[in-house]
C-alpha positions in Angstrom: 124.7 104.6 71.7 121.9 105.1 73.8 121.4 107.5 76.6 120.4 104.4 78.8 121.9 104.6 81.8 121.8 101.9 85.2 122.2 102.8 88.9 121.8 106.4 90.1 123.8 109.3 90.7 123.2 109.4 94.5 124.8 106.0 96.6 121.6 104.2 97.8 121.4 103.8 101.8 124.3 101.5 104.0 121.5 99.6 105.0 121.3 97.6 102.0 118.9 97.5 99.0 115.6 96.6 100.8 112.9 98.6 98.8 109.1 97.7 100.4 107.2 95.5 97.6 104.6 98.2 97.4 107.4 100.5 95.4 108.6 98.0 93.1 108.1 98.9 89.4 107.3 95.0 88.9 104.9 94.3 92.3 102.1 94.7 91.1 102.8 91.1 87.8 101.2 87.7 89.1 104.3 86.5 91.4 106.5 84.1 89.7 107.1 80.4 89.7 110.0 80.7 92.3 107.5 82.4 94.6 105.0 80.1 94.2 106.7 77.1 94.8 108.7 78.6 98.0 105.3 80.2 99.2 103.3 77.0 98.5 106.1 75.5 101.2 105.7 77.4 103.3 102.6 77.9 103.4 101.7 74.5 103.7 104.1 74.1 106.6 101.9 76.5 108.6 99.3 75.2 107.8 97.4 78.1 105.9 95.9 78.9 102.7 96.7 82.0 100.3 95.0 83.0 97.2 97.4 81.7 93.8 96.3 84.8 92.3 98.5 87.1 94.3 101.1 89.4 92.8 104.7 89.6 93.1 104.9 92.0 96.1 102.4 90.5 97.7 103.6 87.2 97.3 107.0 88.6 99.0 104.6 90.2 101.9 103.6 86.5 102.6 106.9 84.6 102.5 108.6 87.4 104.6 105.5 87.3 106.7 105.7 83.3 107.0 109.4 82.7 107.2 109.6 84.9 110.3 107.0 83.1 112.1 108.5 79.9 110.4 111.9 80.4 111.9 113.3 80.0 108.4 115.8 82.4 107.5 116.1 83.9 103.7 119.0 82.4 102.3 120.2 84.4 99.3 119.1 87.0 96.9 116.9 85.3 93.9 113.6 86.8 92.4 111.6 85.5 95.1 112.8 88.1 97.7 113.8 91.0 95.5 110.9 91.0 93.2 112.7 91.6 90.2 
């Protein structure tokens, strides 16, 4: 048995588990397929370019970025909005 362990010993905040992009241990990994696709949507939809080389929080930056100026609201919780 290892000495592994998940979660932490102190509850995280009642505001949910919204963690800026910047501090995730994965943000800084080319974003992934799900990202691209969504942000290649919505990007397109407003009309804009964006560099395909981005990373995964910066990837997020965007889509947050566009849906709110999109209207679009963020439907559930897969790898494209919690970056991993």
């Amino acid at each position: 048995m290892s000495d592994e362990t998940l979660g932490s010993p102190t509850p995280e905040p009642q505001d949910g588990f919204t963690r800026d992009p910047e501090e995730w241990v994965t943000g800084d990994e080319p974003m992934t397929d799900a990202q691209r696709s969504y942000l290649d949507t919505l990007a397109r939809e407003a009309g804009e370019e964006i560099p395909a080389d981005i990373t995964k929080a910066q990837a997020s930056e965007h889509i947050d970025r566009l849906q709110k100026s999109s209207g679009r609201v963020s439907g559930g919780s897969d790898e494209a909005q919690t970056g991993g």
